[in-house]
C-alpha positions in Angstrom: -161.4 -66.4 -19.8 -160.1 -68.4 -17.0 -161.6 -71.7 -18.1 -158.2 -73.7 -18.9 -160.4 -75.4 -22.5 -162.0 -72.6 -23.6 -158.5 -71.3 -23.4 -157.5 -74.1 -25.4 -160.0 -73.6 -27.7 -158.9 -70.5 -28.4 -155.3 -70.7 -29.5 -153.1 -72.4 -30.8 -151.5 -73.2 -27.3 -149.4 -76.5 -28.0 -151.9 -77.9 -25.2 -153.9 -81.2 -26.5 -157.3 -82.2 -26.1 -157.7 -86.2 -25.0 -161.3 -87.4 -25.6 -162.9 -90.6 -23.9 -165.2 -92.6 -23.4 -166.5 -94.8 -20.3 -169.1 -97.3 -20.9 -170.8 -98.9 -18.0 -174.3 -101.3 -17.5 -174.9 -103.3 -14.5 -173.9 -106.4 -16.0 -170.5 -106.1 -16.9 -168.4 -106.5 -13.5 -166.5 -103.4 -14.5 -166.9 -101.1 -17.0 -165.4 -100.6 -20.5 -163.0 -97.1 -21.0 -161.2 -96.2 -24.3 -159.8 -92.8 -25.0 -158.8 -91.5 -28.6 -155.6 -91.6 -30.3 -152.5 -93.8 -30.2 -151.3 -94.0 -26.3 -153.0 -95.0 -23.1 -153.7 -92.7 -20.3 -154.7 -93.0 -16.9 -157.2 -90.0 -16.3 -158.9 -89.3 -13.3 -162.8 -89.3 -13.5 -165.7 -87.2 -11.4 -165.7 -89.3 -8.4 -162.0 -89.7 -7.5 -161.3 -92.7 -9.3 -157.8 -93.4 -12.0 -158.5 -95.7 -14.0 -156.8 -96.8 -17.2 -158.2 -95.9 -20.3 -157.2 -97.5 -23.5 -156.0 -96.1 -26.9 -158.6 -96.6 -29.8 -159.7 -94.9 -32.5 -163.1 -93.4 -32.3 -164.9 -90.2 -34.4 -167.6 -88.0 -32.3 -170.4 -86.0 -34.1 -171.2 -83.7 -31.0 -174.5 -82.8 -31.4 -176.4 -79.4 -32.2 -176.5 -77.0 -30.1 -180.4 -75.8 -30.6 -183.6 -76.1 -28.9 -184.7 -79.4 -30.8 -185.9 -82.7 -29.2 -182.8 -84.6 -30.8 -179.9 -84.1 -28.4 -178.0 -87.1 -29.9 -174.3 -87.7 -29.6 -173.0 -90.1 -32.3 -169.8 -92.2 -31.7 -168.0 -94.4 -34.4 -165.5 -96.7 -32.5 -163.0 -98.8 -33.9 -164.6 -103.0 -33.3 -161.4 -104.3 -34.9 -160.9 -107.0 -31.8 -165.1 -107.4 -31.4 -164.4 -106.5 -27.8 -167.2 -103.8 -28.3 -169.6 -105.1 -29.7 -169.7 -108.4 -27.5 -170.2 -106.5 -24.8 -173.2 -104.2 -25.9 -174.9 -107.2 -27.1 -174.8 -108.6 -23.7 -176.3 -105.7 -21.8 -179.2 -106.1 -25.2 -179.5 -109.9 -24.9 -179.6 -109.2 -20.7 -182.1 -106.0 -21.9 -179.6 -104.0 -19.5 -179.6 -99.8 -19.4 -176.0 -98.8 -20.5 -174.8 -95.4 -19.8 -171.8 -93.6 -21.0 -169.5 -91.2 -19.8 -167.8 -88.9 -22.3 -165.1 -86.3 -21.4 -162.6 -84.1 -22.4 -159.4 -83.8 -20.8 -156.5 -81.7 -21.5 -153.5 -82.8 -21.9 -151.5 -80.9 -19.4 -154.1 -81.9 -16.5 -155.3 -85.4 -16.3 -157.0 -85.5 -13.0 -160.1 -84.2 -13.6 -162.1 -84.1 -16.8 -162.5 -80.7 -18.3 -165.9 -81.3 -20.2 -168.1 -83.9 -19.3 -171.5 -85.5 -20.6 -173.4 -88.5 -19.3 -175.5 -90.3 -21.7 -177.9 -92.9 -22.6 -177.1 -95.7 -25.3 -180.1 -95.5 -27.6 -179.0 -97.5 -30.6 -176.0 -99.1 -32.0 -174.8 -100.7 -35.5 -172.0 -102.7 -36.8 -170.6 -102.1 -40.2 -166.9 -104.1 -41.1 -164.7 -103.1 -38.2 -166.6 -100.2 -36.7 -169.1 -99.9 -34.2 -171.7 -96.9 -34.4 -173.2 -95.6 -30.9 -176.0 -93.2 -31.0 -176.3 -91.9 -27.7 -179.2 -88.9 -25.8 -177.9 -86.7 -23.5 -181.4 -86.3 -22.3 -183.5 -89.7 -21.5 -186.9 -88.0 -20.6 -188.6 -91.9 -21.2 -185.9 -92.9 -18.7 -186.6 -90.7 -16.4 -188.4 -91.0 -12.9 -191.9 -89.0 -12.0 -192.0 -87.4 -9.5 -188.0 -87.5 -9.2 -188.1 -86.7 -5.9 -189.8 -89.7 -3.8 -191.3 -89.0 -0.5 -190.2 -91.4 2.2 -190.6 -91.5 5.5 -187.1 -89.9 6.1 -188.0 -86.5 4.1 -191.9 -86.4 5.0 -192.0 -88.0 8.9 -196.2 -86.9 8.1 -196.6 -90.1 5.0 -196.5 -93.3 7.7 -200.0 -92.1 9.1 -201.5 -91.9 5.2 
């Protein structure tokens, strides 16, 4: 068991799990990060980048882990400020694709995520001061057929078609 969080998940290590979230569409001129708990973190993300990622409170219901159709992650955030949902309503009114990153870091290593999922926003909902997310980890409507397009530069034989 070398994996440093399944570790973690295993004992009672004094080692703490920092969930987060990064929310991005290609509207917004940067993208929106929040991670959960009391104190901000700068955590370093897939593709080398450290951005700061700010304290909010937020619930995940991970989903089921079964062969059903309904991979859905849901996320409750805290929209005390409005800050999320004025945003989300902008990609909808601009009928924009946003995606979210959610990772897990530990506490004790911050510069690379330790679990990671990329998702699709499918639906959201706003009830007093929180925001609801329901997000797919799989988009199969979203996704491209055939996902591998043949261009000239991987089939030199399609010009003379």
């Amino acid at each position: 068991m070398s994996n440093p969080i399944a570790i973690c998940y295993a004992s009672a290590g004094s080692d703490m799990i920092i969930n987060s979230i990064e929310a991005m569409c290609s509207i917004w001129p940067d993208s929106i990060r929040f991670c959960a708990g009391y104190d901000d973190y700068i955590l370093g993300t897939e593709d080398g980048r450290t951005p700061l990622f700010t304290a909010m409170g937020f619930e995940e219901a991970l989903p089921s882990r079964d062969n059903s159709a309904f991979q859905n992650l849901l996320i409750g955030l805290d929209n005390t400020n409005g800050l999320v949902q004025q945003k989300l309503e902008e990609a909808r009114a601009a009928e924009a694709r946003v995606t979210i990153a959610y990772r897990r870091y530990l506490e004790s290593d911050l510069s690379y995520p330790q679990e990671r999922m990329h998702l699709s926003l499918l639906n959201r909902q706003y009830e007093g001061d929180t925001a609801t997310l329901t997000c797919g980890l799989f988009d199969l409507l979203g996704t491209e057929y055939p996902r591998r397009k043949l261009t000239a530069a991987i089939a030199p034989g399609i010009i003379f078609i």
